[in-house]
N, C-alpha and C positions, 0 to 999 in steps of 0.2 A: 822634593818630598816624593816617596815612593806609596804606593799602594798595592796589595796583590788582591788580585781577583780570579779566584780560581787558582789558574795556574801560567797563570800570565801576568807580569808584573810591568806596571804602568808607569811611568816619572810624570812628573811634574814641574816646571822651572817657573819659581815668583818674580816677576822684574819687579822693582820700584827704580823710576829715573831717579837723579840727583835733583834735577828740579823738584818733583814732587816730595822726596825725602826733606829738601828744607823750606818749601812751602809749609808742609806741615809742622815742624821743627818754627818754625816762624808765628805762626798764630798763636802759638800755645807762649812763645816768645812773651806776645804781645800782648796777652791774655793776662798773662802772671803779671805783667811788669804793672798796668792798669789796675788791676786788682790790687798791687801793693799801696797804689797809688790811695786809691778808694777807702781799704783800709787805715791806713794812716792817716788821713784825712785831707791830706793834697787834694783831691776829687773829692767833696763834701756832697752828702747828701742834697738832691735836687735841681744839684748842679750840670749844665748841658755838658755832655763829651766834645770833646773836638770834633771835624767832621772828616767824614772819610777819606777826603781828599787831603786834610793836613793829617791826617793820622798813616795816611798811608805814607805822605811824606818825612813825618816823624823818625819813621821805621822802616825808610826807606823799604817798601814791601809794595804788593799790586793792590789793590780795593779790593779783590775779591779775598787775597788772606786779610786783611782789615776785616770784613764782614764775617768770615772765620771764628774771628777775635772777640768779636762785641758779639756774636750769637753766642758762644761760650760765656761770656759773662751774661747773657740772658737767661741761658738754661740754671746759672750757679744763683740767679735772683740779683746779682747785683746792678744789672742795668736797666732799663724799659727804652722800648721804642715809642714814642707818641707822633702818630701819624703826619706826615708833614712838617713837623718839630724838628725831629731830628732824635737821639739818644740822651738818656740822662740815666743820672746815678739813682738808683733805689732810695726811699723815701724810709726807712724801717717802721714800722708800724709798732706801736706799743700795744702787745696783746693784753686781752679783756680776760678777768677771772672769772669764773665757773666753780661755785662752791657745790658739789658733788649731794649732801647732806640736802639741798632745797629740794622739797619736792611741791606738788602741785598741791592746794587742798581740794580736791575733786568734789569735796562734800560739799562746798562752796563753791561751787560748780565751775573752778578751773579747768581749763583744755590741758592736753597733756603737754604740750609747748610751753605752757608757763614753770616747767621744771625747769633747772638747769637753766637759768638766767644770768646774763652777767652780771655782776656786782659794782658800786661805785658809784659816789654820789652823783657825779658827772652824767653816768650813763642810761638812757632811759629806756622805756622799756622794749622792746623788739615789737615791730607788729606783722602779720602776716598778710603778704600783700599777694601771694597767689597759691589757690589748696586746689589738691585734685583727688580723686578717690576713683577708683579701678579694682575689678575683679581678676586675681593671677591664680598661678601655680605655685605650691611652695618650691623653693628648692632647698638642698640639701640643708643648707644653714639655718634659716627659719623653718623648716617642721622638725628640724631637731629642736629647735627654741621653742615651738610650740605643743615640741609632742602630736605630733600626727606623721602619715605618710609625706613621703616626696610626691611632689605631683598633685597635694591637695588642694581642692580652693582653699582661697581664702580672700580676704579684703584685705588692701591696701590703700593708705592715709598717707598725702604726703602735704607737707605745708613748707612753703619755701619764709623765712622772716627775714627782715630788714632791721638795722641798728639807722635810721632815716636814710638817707639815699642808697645804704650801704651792705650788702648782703650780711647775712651774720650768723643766720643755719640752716640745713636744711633738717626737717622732722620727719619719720618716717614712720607709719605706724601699721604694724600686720596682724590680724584678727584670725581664729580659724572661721570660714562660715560656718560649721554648725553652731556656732552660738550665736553669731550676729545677723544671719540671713532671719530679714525679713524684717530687720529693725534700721533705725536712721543711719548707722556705721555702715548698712552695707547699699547705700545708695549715695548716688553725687551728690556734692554740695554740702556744704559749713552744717555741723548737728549744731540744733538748738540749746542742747543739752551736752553737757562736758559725758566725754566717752566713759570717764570712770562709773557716772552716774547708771547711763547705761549699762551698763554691766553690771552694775550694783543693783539695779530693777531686775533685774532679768537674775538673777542669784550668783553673780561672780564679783563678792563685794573684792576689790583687791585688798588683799592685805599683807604681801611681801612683793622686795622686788629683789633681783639679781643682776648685777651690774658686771656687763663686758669692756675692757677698755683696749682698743687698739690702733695702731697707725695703718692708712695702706694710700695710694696712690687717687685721686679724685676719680671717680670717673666719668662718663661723658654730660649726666644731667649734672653733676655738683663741678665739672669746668665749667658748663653755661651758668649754670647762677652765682658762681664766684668772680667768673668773668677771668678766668686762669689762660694765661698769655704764653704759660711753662710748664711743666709736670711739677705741681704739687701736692706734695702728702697732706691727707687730711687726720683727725683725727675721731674717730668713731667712740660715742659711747652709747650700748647698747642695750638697753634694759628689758629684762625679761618680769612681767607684772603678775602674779600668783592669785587667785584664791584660796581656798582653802584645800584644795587637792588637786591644781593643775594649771599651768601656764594658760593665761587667757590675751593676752597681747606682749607682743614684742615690740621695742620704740629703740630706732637708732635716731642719736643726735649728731650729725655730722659737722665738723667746721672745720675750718681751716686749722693749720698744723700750726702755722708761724703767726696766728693770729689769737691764739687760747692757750690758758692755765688753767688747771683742772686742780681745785681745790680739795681736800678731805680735811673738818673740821671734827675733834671729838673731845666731848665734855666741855668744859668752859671756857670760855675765850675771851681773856679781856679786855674792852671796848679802849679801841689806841685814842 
């Protein structure tokens, strides 16, 4: 590769040995062949991998391109390490519905966490097993969602819930302070009273909402309460709550990507 700088022109020469060319050429071997494995159902879900030492002798290859191998099938989701175990196949998880149209009846003094529930007789209800509450900054996303500056206070609401042992969403809720300084939204600890309420005391009955829907990457608080071993997408749905002339809270529901279906029901639906 050449480069000029100025007026002086620099080379550059890339080696790759031949070892390292089929070192890597090799994982990826072993990677694919595993994976066909898993797919088809040779490797059946739950089932342990071989260990590294027969795998390595499988494939006539060193342990260290074997760990190559099965970290690439980590990052793809189709493996898990379990600590001292050893490696097994992905377990798929049957994602939970989320009918979009549920909302909370605040009047009836639900939290705004009781939106956006999963569905199914089996499934019960989510409880929230740790909430925090914190004064920030807007940034650019939320004071557009809320209509004010970059950089304004505001209060943040977060409620982490659980499906019983099992995380299931986290809830985010952002307030501007000029409406809620100085009432129970803007101090720690669980309101007595469902948020809409408040705000409905205070003259911001809600009465429309606007619904964002998107994918993007977990990031560091929703890998801890997922418990995310790999980079996974989550999926955000973002709601912007109206009174009658302006954005009074914004609420992202976050969950897992591979763990949710996001429902929209309209008009009548005949009971299966």
């Amino acid at each position: 590769m050449i480069w000029l700088t100025g007026a002086t022109y620099v080379s550059y020469t890339y080696v790759t040995s031949k070892e390292e060319h089929v070192a890597g050429a090799k994982y990826k071997q072993i990677a694919d062949d595993l994976h066909e494995q898993i797919t088809a159902g040779t490797l059946r879900p739950g089932s342990q991998l071989p260990t590294e030492p027969k795998l390595a002798i499988t494939y006539d290859a060193s342990r260290s391109t074997v760990r190559l191998a099965i970290g690439l099938l980590i990052q793809q989701g189709l493996v898990e390490t379990r600590q001292g175990m050893g490696t097994y196949v992905t377990e798929p998880a049957t994602p939970f519905t989320v009918v979009l149209s549920r909302e909370e009846d605040w009047q009836a003094g639900e939290p705004v966490d009781a939106a956006l529930q999963p569905t199914g007789e089996q499934v019960g209800a989510p409880t929230a097993e740790k909430f925090q509450a914190e004064t920030m900054s807007a940034d650019g996303e939320v004071a557009i969602a809320l209509n004010v500056a970059v950089g304004s206070p505001i209060v943040l609401r977060r409620t982490h819930l659980y499906l019983g042992k099992d995380p299931w969403s986290l809830v985010v809720s952002y307030y501007p302070m000029n409406i809620v300084k100085g009432t129970a939204l803007a101090q720690a600890g669980q309101s007595a009273k469902s948020a809409s309420l408040i705000l409905a005391e205070l003259g911001h009955e809600p009465v429309g909402y606007r619904y964002d829907i998107y994918a993007r990457l977990a990031d560091a608080i929703e890998t801890a309460l997922f418990q995310l071993s790999r980079p996974v997408p989550v999926t955000v749905v973002s709601r912007t709550t109206y009174d009658t002339s302006q954005p009074v809270r914004l609420t992202r529901y976050v969950y897992r990507a591979d763990r949710i279906r996001l429902r929209h029901e309209i008009g009548k639906i005949p009971a299966r």
